[in-house]
C-alpha positions as CSV (number, residue, x, y, z in Angstrom):
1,X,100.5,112.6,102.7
2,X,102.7,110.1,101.9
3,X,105.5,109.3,105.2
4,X,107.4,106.0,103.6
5,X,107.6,103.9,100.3
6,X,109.1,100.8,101.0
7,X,109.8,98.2,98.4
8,X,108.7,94.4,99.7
9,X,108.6,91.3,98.6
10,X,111.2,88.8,95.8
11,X,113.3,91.4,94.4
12,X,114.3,92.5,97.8
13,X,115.4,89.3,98.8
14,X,117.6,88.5,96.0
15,X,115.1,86.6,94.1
16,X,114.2,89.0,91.3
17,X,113.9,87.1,87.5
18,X,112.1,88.5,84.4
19,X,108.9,87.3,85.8
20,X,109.0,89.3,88.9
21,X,106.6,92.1,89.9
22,X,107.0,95.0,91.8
23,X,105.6,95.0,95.5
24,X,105.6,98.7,97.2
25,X,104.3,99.5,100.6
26,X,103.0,103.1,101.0
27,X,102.7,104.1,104.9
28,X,100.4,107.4,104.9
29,X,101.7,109.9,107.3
30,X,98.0,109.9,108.6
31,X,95.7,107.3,108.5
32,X,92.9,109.4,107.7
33,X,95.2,110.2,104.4
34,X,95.0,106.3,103.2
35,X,91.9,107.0,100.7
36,X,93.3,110.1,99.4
37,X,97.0,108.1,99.0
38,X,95.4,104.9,96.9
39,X,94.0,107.7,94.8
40,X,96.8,109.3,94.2
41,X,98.6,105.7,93.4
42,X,95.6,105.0,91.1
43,X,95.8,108.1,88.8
44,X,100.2,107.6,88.9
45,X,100.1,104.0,87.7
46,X,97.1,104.7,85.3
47,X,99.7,107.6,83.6
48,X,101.6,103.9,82.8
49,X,98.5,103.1,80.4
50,X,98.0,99.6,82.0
51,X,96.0,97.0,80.9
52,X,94.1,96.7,84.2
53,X,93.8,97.8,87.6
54,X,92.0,96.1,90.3
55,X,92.0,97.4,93.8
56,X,90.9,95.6,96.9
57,X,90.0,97.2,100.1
58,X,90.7,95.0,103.4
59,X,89.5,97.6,105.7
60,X,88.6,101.4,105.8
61,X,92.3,102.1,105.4
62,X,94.1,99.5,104.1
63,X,94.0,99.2,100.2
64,X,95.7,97.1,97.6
65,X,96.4,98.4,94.3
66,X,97.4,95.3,91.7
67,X,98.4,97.2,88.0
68,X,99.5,94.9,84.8
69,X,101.1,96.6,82.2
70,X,101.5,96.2,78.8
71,X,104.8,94.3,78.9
72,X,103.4,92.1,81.7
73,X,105.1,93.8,84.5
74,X,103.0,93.5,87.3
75,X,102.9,96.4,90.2
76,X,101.2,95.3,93.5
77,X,101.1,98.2,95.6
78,X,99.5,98.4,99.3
79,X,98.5,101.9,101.1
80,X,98.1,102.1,104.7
C-alpha cells in the first residue's frame, strides 16, 4: 500500500522552530491505492485526538490531509 514516506518541507531544510509543522509525503505503491492510503492516514492521525482534520482532494488521487493537535502541532500530510 504504502511504497515511501518522505518528510518535506522547514524542518528538512534546517529551518525547524517551535512553531513548525510536520509536512509528510506518502507515495502509494499503486495509484489506485491513494483513497485507501488517505484513509488509512485519517484514522492514524485521528488515534492523536486532534482538534480538527480537514482534507482536500486536488484530483482523484492526490489528497491533502492538514491535522492540528491539541498542543498546536500541526501535521500536513499529502497522499499520492
Amino acid at each position: 500500500m504504502v511504497a515511501e514516506i518522505i518528510q518535506i518541507g522547514s524542518g528538512v531544510v534546517g529551518f525547524s522552530d517551535v512553531y513548525s509543522d510536520i509536512d509528510l509525503m506518502i507515495a502509494t505503491s499503486e495509484i489506485e491505492n491513494a483513497e485507501t492510503t488517505k484513509d488509512f492516514v485519517y484514522q492514524v492521525l485521528s488515534e492523536f485526538h486532534p482538534v480538527y482534520i480537514k482534507e482536500k482532494q486536488f484530483s482523484n488521487d492526490i489528497f491533502l490531509l492538514i491535522a492540528i493537535l491539541e498542543n498546536n502541532l500541526e501535521f500536513n500530510v499529502s497522499i499520492a
